[in-house]
N, C-alpha and C positions, 0 to 999 in steps of 0.2 A: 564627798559630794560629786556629782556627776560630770565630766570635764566640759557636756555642751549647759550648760547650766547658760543663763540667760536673765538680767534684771535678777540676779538671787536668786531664780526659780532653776526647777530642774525637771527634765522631761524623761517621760518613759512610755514605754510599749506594754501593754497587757494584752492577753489572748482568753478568747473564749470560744468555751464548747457547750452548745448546745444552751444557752443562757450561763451558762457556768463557767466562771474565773479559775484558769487553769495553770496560766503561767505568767511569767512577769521580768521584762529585761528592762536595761539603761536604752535609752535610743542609739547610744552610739555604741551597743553590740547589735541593738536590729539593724544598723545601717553597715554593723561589718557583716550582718548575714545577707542583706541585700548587697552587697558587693561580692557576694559568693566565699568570703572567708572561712564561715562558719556554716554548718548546717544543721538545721532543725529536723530529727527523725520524727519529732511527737506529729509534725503536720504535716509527712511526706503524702501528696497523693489527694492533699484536701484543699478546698479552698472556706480561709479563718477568718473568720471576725475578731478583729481588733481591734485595741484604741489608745491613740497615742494622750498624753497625760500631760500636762503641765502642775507640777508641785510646788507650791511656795511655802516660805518659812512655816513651821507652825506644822508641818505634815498635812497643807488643806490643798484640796484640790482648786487651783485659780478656773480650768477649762479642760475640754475633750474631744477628739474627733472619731467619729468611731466610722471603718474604713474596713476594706477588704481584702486580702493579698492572695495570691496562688501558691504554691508549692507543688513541686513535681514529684514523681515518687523515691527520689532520693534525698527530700526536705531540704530542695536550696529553692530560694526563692523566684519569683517570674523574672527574669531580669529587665521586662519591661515595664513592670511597675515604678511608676512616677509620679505619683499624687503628691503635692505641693502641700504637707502638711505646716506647715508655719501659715501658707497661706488662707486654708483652709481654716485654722485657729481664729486667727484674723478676721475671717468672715463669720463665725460664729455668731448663733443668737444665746440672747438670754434664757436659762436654763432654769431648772428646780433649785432653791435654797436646802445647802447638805446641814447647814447649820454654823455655817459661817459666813452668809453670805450669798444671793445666786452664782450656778455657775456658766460658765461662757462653753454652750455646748457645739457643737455642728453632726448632723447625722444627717440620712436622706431626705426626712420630711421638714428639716431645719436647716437648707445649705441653698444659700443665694447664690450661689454659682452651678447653674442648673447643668451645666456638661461633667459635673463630677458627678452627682447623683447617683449615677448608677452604679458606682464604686464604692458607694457608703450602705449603712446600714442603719436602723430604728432598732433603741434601745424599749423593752418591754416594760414601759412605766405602769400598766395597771399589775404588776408582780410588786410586793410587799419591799420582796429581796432583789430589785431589779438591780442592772448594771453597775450603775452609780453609787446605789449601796454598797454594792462587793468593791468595787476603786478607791470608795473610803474606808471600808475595813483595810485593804489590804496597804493603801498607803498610811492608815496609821500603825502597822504594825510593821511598816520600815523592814521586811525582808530585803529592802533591794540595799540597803546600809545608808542612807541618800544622812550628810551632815548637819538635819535640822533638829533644832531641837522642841519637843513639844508644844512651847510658848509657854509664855510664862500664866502662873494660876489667878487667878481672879479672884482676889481679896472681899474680903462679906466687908460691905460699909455699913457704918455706926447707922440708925436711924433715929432719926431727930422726932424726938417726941413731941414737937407742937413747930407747923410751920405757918406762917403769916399770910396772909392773903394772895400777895403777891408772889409769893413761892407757890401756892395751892396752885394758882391758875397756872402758871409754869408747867409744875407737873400734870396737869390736864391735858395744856397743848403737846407736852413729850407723850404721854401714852395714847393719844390719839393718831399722833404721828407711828407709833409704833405700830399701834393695832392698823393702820391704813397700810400699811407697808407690809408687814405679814399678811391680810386680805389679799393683797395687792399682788405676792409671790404664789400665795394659795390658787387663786383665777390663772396663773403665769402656769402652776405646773400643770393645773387640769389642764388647760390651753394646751400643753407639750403633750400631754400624755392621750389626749384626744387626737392629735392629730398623726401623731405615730400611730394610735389604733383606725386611724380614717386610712393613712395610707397601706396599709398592710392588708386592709379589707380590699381597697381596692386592685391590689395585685390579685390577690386571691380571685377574685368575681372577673375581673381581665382571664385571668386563666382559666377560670372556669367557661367563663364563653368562650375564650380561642379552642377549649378542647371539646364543648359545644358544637362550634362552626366547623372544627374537623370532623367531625363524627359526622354532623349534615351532608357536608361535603362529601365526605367517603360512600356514605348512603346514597345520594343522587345520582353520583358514577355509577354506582353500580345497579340501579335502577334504571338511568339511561341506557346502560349497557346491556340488562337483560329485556327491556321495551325493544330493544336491536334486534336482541336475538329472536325474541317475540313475534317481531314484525317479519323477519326472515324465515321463522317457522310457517308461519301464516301464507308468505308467500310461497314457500316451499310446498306447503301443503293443497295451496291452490291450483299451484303446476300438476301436485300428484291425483288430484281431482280432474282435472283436464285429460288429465293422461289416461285415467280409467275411464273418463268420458268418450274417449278414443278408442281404447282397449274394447268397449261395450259394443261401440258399432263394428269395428274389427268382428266381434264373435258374430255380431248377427248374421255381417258379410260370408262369415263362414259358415255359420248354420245354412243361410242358403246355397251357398256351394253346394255344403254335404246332399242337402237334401234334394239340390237338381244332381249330383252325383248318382244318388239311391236311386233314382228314379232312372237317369240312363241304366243305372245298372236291372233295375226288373225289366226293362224294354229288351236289354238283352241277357235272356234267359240260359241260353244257349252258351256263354261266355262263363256263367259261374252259378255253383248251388244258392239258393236262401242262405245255410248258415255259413258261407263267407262273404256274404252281402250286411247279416249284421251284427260278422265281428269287425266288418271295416266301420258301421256304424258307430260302433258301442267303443271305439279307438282312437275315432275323430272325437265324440263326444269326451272322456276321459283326458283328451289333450286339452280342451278347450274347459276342463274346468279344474285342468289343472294353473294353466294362465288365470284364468279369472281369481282363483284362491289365493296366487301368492300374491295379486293387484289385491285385495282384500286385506291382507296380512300387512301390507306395507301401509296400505291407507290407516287402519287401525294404530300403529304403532307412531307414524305422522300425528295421530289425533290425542297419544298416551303423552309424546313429549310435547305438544300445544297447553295440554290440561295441565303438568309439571310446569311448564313456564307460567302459568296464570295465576298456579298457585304462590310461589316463587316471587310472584309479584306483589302478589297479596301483603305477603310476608312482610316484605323493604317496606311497602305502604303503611302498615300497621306499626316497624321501626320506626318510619319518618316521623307518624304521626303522637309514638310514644316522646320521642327526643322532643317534640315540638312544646309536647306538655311539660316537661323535667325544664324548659328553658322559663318558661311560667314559672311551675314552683321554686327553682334559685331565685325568679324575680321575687316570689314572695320571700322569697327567707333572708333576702336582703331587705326587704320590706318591714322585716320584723325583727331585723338586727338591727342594722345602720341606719336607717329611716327614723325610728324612734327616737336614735339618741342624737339623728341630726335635732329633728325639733325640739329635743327639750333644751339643746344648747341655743334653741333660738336661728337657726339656718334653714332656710326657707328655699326648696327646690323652684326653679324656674322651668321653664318651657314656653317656645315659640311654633308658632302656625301662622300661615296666611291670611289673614281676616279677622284669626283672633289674638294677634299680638303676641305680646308677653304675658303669663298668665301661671300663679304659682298651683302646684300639686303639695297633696295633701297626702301622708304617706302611704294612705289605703287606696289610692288613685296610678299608683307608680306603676305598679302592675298593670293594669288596664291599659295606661297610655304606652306602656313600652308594647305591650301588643297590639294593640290599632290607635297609633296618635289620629289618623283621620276623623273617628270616628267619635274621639275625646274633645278635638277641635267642631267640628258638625254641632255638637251638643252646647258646647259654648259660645256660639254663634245663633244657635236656636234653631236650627235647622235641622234636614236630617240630612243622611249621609248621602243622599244620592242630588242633591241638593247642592249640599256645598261642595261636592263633586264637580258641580255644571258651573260654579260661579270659579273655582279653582280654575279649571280650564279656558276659562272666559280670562280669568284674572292672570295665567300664563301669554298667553295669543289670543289678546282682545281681538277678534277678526269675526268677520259675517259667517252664520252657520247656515243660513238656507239653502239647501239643497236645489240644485240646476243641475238635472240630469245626472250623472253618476257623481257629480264632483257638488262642492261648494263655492259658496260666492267668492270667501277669504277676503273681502274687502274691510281695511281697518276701522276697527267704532270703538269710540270712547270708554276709557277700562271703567270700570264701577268696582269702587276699591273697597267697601261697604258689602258683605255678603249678603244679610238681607235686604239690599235695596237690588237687587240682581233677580231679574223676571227674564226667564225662559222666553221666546218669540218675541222679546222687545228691544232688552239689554246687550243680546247676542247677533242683533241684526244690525242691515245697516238701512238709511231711510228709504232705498226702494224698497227693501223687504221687513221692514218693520209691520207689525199686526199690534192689536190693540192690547195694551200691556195686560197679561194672566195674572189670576190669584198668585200672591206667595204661596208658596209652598212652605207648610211648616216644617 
């Protein structure tokens, strides 16, 4: 038997891989490996789910906690690992019946001491062959050598061939008692086994939107960032617009040079033949289109990289707008996973608005409101959306809205707490500027 044995019971450490029972020590070799005595090669490098055990006579498992440890990559263990397992036993809920009894379990979705949580773990009860099962195969077949012994067999009693009235009801009230109590563990283990697959889902959907809201995020950067560049092209290219705008009068300036040039030059005749009058022509001109062509060339090439930013833009927008829709369809597909099996267990999602309270959703509505609750609130108030919009802001900063010049009145009026009793030009004024109350607005 185990030397921390405890009340006759004895405790031990089991390790799994991947849902799979892999190894199996006394606690007090796992507590000489957390004191760095010994080292574990099999888990250098990973971090293991495990579960310490509590065994009472008989080879039955009394309770469990199932927990998490580190190992570095020479399988000694974190040496800051400190989880309070006695105490963590201790706090334990009630668990699935193995067939002797419930047992006293604690894991993440089952542990009243919410700051360890994050160091446990949810054992896979809708598996046939889950955890618990492999902890009872493997402590009835005592590889760890632990000194109990089977318990004793269970004798077939005589049955009495004729019982009296009073014995009949007897036995009526026992297997009533009995059948309420096995009912009673059956509801306890769905209860366990729903709630470990509740929390697991929502890890899952937590991470899928965090990796969601990164991917958004990364995309707006970089959207922002090329709208930058965009806007810098633009103004780049507006300078280089200018600049030919300048360039153009430049040439004119010089066409008329050249041509009151030419002109002195035929007045004096005497000073030079026609044909070097219009090779100086035809030299001015070839200069002046040569400036003008590479202004051409630069402008075009300003207008090639404006059109690649545009497109570019395009791109990130049609990203945005695909992520946008993939956050929808995980909303559906949680709609049509977890949604379902909340309502047939009877779990009735809530949601609040201003004006229309508390008000439950209906699994096929999840969707919808997680995309515009405004718009789900508006409709439950009978309104529309632009509507409960005006009573929303009335119903923020009840103040006077008539307009005095650029600004508003702001003077304080009575909140109207009630959406549809909320009239545009009445509700939102104060009594100098009150006007005669308008139709609702449907």
């Amino acid at each position: 038997m185990s030397s921390n044995q405890s009340n006759n019971c004895a405790d031990a450490v089991f390790f799994f891989d991947r849902g799979t029972l892999q190894q199996q020590m006394l606690l007090v070799e796992f507590e000489a490996a957390l004191d760095g005595v010994v080292t574990m090669p099999d888990c250098a490098g990973r971090t293991v789910d495990a579960t310490f055990v509590r065994i009472r006579p008989g080879l039955r498992i009394e309770g469990a906690v199932f927990f998490r440890i580190d190992f570095d990559a020479d399988g000694v263990a974190d040496p800051r690992w400190n989880l309070p397992l006695e105490q963590l036993y201790q706090s334990g809920a009630v668990g699935p019946d193995m067939g002797q009894g419930p047992v006293r379990i604690c894991c993440r979705s089952r542990c009243s001491l919410a700051w360890y949580r994050a160091e446990l773990w949810d054992p896979d009860f809708s598996r046939s062959t889950h955890e618990l099962v492999q902890l009872a195969r493997a402590v009835r077949e005592n590889r760890l050598g632990l000194g109990f012994s089977s318990g004793p067999g269970v004798a077939d009693g005589a049955i009495r061939a004729h019982f009296d009235a009073e014995e009949r009801a007897q036995m009526r009230s026992e297997l009533d008692e009995k059948y309420r109590a096995q009912a009673a563990r059956v509801i306890r283990d769905q209860k366990l086994a729903f709630e470990a697959l509740q929390s697991r889902q929502k890890e899952e959907v937590g991470r899928l939107r965090k990796q969601h809201r990164d991917e958004v995020e990364d995309l707006e950067q970089q959207l922002d960032s090329h709208q930058e560049a965009l806007q810098q092209e633009m103004t780049s290219n507006q300078q280089l617009k200018e600049k030919l705008r300048q360039q153009a009068v430049e040439i004119k300036r010089l066409n008329a040079e050249l041509e009151a040039h030419l002109e002195s030059i035929e007045v004096l005749e005497s000073e030079g033949s026609p044909a070097t009058r219009e090779r100086m022509r035809l030299e001015a001109q070839a200069a002046v289109q040569t400036e003008l062509s590479t202004a051409l060339e630069a402008l075009n090439m300003r207008e090639m990289e404006l059109a690649y930013a545009r497109e570019h833009r395009e791109r990130l927008e049609a990203r945005l707008r695909t992520l946008e829709q993939s956050q929808v369809r995980a909303a559906m597909e949680v709609e049509a996973g977890l949604l379902p099996a909340l309502r047939d267990k009877g779990i009735a999602l809530m949601a609040y608005q201003p004006g229309a309270g508390h008000f439950s959703l209906e699994p096929e509505e999840v969707a919808e409101y997680l995309q515009d609750p405004t718009r789900v609130a508006a409709a439950r108030c009978g309104l529309s959306v632009q509507r409960y919009q005006q009573w929303l802001d009335h119903h923020e900063d009840p103040c006077c809205q008539a307009q005095i010049g650029d600004s508003v009145c702001a003077m304080p009026v009575p909140r109207v707490d009630v959406p549809a009793q909320f009239d545009v030009g009445f509700s939102d004024r104060c009594l100098a500027h009150q006007s005669t109350p308008i139709a609702k607005l449907a």
